[in-house]
N, C-alpha and C positions, 0 to 999 in steps of 0.2 A: 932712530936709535932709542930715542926716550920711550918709544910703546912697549920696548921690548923687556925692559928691566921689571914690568910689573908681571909679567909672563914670568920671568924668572924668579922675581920673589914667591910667587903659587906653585911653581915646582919646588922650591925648595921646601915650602912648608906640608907640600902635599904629597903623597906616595905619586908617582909619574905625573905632574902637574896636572893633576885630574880634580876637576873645582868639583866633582862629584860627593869627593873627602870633606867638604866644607863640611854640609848637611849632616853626615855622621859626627863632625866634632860640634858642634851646636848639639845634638843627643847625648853627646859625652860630658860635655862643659856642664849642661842642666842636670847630669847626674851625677854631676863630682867624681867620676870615673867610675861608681861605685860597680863593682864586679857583678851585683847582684841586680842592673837595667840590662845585662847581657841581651837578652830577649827583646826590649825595645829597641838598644842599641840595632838589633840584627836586622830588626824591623826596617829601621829609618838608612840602614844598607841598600835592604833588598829593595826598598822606595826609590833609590838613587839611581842603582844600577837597573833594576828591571828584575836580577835576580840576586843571588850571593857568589859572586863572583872569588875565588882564592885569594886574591887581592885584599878585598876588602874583611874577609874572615881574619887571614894574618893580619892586617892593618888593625883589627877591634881585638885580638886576641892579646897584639903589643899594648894597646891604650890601655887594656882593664887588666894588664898584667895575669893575664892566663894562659893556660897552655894550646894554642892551638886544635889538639885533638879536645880537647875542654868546648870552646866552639864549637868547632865540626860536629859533634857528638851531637850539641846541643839543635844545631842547622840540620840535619835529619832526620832527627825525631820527631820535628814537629813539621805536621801534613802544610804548612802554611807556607813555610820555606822551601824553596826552588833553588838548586842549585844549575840547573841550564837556563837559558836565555827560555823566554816566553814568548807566543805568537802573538801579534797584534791583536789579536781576540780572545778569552778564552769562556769555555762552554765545559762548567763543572757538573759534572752527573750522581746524583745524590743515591747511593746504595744502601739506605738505610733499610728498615726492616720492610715502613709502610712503603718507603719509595719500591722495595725490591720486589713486594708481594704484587706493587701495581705496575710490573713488568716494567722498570728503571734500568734492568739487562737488556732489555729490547730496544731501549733509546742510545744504548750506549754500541750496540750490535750495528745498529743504523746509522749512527755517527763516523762510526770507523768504515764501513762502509762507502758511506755517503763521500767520505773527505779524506778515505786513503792514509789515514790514521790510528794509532793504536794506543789506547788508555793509558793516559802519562807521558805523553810525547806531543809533540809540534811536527805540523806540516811541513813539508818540502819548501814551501813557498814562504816559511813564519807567520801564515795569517790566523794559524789556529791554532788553540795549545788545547787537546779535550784529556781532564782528568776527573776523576771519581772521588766523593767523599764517604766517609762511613755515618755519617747523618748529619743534616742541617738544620733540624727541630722545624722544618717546619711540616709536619707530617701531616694534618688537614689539607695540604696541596698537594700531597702522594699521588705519582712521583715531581720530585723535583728538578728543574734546572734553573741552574746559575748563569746566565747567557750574558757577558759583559757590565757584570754586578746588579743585572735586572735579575728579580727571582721571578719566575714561570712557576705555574702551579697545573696540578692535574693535565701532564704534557703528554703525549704519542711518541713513537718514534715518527712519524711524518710530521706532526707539527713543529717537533723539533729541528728535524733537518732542515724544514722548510724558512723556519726561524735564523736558525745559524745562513742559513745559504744566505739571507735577504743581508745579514749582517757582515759579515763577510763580501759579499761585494758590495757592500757600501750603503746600504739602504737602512733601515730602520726597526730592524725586526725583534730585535728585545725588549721595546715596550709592552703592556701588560694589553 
């Protein structure tokens, strides 16, 4: 009976006794709630959850005393915030100018392809989430990918795919 009361005191302090809400209120406490961390607050969210879950938008929209669509608005606008769950991997494909000229539509053609996926979505399976940025400056490596926060420079559509595939079942293929 004594395990169970400390279970109950973290549902009562937390929206659904989700010890996930900690990490958010440590991001709140260190900003003194102030309205204007909105943005890191969302941050240290989507870190918790994986994405921004409704939940936790309402739960920081109550803390910073704003209005919900005030969040929301703010969660996607910017390309950084995910409001669905995300694949265990993901492989971002850079469309910027130099990336696009150096045929970065042909990696992203062969991606969806390759893994039965379409730009901005996740796999059937969750192992892959493939979406498209509008540039990552790093345009001397045109085109770019982002393959599980490794950057890949002057990529193919085959070397890419071949990369993803090694990575996705489990081998090693986003190193340089």
């Amino acid at each position: 009976m004594a395990e169970t009361s400390p279970k109950k005191k973290d549902a009562a302090e937390h929206p659904m006794g989700d010890p996930r809400f900690k990490g958010i209120d440590r991001v709140l406490k260190r900003q003194q709630y102030q309205q204007d961390a909105l943005i890191e607050v969302l941050t240290a969210a989507q870190e918790a959850f994986g994405y921004l879950t409704e939940d936790a938008m309402a739960y920081v929209a109550r803390q910073l005393r704003l209005p919900f669509s005030w969040v929301y608005g703010v969660a996607t606008f910017y390309h950084f915030f995910s409001l669905k769950p995300q694949g265990e991997h993901s492989c971002i494909v850079c469309l910027g100018t130099a990336c696009y000229v150096g045929k970065a539509a042909d990696i992203v053609e062969a991606l969806e392809g390759g893994f039965a996926v379409k730009a901005g979505q996740t796999t059937e399976d969750g192992k892959l989430t493939l979406t498209t940025t509008r540039c990552l400056g790093c345009c001397g490596l045109a085109p770019v990918v982002v393959l599980d926060n490794a950057v890949l420079g002057k990529e193919t559509p085959e070397t890419t795919v071949e990369k993803v595939r090694s990575v996705v079942a489990g081998g090693n293929g986003g190193g340089a």
